[in-house]
C-alpha positions in Angstrom: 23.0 -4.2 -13.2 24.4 -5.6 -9.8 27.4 -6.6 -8.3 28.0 -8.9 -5.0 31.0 -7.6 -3.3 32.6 -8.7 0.2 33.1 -5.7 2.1 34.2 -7.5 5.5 36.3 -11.0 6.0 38.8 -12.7 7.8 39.6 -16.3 8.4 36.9 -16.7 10.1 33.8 -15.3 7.8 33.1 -13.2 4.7 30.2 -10.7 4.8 28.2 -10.6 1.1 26.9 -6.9 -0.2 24.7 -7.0 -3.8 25.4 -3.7 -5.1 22.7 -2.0 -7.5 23.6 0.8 -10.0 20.9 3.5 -11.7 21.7 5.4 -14.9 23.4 8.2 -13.3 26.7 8.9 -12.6 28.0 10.1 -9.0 24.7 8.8 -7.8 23.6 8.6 -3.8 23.3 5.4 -2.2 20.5 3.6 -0.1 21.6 1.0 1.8 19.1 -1.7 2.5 19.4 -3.6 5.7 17.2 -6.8 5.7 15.1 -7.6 9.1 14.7 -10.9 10.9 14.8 -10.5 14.6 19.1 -10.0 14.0 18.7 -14.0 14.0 18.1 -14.7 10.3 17.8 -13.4 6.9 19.8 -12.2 3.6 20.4 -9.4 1.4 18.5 -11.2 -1.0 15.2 -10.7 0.5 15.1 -6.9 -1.0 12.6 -7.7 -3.8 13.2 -6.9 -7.4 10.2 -4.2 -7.4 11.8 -2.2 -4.2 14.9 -2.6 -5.9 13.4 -1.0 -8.8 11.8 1.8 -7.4 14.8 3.0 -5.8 17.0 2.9 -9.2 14.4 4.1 -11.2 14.9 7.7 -9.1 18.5 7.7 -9.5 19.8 5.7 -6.4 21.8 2.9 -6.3 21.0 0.5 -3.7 23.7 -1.6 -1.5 21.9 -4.1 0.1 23.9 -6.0 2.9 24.3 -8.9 4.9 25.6 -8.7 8.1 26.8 -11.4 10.8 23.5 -12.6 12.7 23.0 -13.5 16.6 23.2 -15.4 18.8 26.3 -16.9 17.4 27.3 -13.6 16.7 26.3 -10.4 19.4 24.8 -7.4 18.7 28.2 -5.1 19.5 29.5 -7.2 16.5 26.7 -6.6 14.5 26.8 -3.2 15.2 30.9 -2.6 13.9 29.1 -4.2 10.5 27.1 -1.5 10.2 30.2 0.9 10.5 32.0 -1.4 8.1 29.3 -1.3 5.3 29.2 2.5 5.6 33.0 2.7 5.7 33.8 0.5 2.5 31.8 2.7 0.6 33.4 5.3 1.7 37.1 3.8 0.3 36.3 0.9 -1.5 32.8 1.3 -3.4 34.1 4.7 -4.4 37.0 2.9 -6.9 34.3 0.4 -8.1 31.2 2.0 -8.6 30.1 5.8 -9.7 28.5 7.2 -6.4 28.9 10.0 -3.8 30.1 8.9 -0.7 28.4 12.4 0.7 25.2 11.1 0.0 24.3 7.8 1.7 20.9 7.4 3.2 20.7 3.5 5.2 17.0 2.2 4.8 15.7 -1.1 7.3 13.1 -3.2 7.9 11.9 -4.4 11.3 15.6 -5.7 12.9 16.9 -3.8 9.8 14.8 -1.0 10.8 16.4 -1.1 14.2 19.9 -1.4 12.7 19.5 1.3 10.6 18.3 3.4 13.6 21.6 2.7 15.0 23.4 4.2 12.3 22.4 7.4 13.1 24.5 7.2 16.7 27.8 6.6 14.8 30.7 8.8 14.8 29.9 8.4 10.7 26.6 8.9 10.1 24.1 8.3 6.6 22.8 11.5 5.6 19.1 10.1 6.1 17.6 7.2 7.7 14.5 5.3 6.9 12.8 2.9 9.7 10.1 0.4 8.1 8.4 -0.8 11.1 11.4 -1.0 13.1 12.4 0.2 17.2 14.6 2.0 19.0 14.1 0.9 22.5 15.1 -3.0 23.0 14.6 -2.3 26.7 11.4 -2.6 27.1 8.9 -4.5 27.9 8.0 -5.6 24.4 10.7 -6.3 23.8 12.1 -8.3 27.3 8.7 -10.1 27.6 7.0 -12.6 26.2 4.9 -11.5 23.0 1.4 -12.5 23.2 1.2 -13.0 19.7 3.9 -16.2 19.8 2.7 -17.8 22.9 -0.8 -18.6 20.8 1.7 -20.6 18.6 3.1 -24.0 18.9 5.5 -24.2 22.1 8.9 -24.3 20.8 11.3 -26.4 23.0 15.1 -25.4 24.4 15.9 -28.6 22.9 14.9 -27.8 19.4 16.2 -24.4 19.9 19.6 -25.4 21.0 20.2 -27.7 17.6 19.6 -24.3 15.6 22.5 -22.8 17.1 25.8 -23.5 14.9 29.3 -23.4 16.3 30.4 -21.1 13.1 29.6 -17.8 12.1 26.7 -17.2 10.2 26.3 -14.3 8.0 23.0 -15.4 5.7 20.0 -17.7 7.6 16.7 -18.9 6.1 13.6 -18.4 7.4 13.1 -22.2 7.4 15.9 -23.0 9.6 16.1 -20.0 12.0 12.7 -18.4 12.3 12.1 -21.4 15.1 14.5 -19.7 17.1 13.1 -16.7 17.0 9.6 -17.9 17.8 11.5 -19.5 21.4 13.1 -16.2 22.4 10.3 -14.5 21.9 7.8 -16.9 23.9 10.0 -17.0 26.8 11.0 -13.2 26.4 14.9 -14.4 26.4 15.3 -12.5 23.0 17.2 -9.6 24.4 20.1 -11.7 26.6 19.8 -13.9 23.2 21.3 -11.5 21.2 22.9 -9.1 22.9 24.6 -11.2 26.1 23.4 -8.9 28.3 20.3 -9.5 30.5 18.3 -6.0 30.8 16.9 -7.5 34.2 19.8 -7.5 35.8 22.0 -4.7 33.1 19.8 -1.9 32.1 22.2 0.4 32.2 24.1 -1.7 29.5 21.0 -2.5 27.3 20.3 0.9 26.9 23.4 2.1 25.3 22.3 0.0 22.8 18.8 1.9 22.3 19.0 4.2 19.5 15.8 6.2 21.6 18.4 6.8 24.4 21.4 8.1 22.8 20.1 10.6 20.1 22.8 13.5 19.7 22.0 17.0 17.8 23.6 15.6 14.6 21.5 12.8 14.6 19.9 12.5 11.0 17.2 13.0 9.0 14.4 10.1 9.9 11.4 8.8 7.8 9.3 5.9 9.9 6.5 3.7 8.6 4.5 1.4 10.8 1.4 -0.3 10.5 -1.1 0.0 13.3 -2.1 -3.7 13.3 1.7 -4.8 13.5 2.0 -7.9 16.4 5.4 -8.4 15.8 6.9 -4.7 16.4 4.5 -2.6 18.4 3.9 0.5 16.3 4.3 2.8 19.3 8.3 1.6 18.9 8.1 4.1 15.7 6.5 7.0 17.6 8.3 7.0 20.5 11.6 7.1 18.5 10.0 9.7 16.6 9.1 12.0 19.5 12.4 11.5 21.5 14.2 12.7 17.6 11.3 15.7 17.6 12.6 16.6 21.2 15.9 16.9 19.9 15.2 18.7 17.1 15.5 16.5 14.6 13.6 16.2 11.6 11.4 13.1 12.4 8.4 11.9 10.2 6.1 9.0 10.3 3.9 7.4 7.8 1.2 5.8 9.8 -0.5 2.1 7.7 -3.9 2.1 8.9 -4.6 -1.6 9.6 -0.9 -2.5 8.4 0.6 -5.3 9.5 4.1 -6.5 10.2 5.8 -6.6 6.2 3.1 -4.4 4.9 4.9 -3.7 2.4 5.0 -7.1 0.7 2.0 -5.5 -0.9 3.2 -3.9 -3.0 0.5 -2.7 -5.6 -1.6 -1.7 -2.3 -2.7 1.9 -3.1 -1.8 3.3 0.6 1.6 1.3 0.4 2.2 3.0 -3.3 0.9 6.8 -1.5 3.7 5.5 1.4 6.6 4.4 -0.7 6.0 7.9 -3.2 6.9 9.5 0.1 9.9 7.7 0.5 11.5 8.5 -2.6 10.3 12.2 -1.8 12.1 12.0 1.5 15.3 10.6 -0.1 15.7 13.0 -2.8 15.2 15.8 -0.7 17.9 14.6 2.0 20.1 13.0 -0.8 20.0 16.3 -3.0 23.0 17.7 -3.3 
């Protein structure tokens, strides 16, 4: 069964959760951070099979949307994150039968990166799991152009500028916001896009918002899965991340997709994304346990 809350508003926006409950009572939660470049996408994207394998092993799942860029900048983004976690915490408690002890935040690609970020707050998930996503937005894969999208179409400042709206926007389609993400990353003006900070000129201020640079000893649990093949998010982003959290001493896995692709895990019958996924449930229950 599931539920779409609002667990953020003022007069300016209201930000949308769906809210899946499993058969057990006091039950841990995953919450499920969609991707697209932090320019568009939905909590609706989570697809009925993922949304089944996580309730069908006892979790509920919370799957959010969250304001997007550029109209909205990642700092803001960021304190929706902390919101999601916190109502939860004191409002998902009254309305739904789960332990607020036991929250593990699970992204894909911008999700992924999001999600990452989680585990720098003052209040943390218990576990964290990265599906193709990065912790380092200063660097160069990020900041330059990607090589990938310049083979594309050339998309013009023109067209880009009509994409941008004068509201907030807190659910965007592929079909009307994927062009701006194709010009950002061309011209490699994604970063000062959705942050408001150029990393030419601000590194220093760009990196406080790299989970990779400000990893603490409480830092949680981490399960990452990339895809070797991936053009969009360079799979090094997940084992970089993963050897900066080892160096810590955190508990740090990665799932390595031989020949996997960006959104591998559309695939879902795939016998190697099935083997990956069986290890995410693993990983939860484990961390989740109580």
């Amino acid at each position: 069964m599931s539920h779409t809350v609002i667990y953020k508003e003022n007069e300016h926006f209201a930000i949308k959760a769906d809210f899946y409950e499993t058969n057990h009572n006091n039950a841990p939660v995953v919450v499920y951070i969609h991707g697209g470049g932090l320019l568009w996408g939905t909590r609706k994207e989570l697809s009925e099979e993922m949304i089944q394998l996580y309730t069908n092993n006892g979790f509920c799942v919370f799957s959010i949307d969250y304001r997007l860029a550029p109209e909205t900048k990642l700092p803001d983004i960021l304190e929706d994150m902390q919101d999601a976690l916190l109502w939860l915490e004191s409002e998902g408690t009254k309305q739904f039968s789960i332990d607020p002890k036991r929250i593990a935040v699970v992204g894909s690609s911008a999700g992924g990166f999001l999600a990452l970020s989680t585990g720098t707050f003052k209040n943390k998930p218990r576990a964290i799991v990265s599906f193709y996503g990065y912790g380092d937005i200063s660097a160069k894969w990020a900041t330059s152009p990607n090589k990938f999208y310049c083979q594309k179409d050339k998309v013009s400042k023109e067209i880009t500028n009509t994409l941008v709206s004068d509201q907030i926007i807190t659910e965007g389609s592929v079909e009307d916001r994927f062009l701006l993400y194709l010009y950002v990353r061309q011209t490699g003006e994604w970063i000062p896009f959705i942050t408001g900070i150029n990393p030419l000129f601000d590194q220093e201020e760009i990196l406080k918002f790299c989970p990779m640079y400000n990893i603490s000893k409480e830092y949680p649990p981490t399960l990452f899965l990339h895809g070797t093949k991936d053009v969009d998010v360079p799979y090094e982003q997940s084992a970089f991340m993963r050897g900066a959290l080892i160096k810590e001493g955190i508990e740090a896995k990665l799932i390595t997709i031989p020949n996997g692709e960006h959104v591998f895990d559309k695939d879902f019958h795939n016998p190697v994304v099935q083997n990956a996924l069986k290890q995410v449930i693993e990983f939860l229950q484990v961390h989740l346990s109580i």
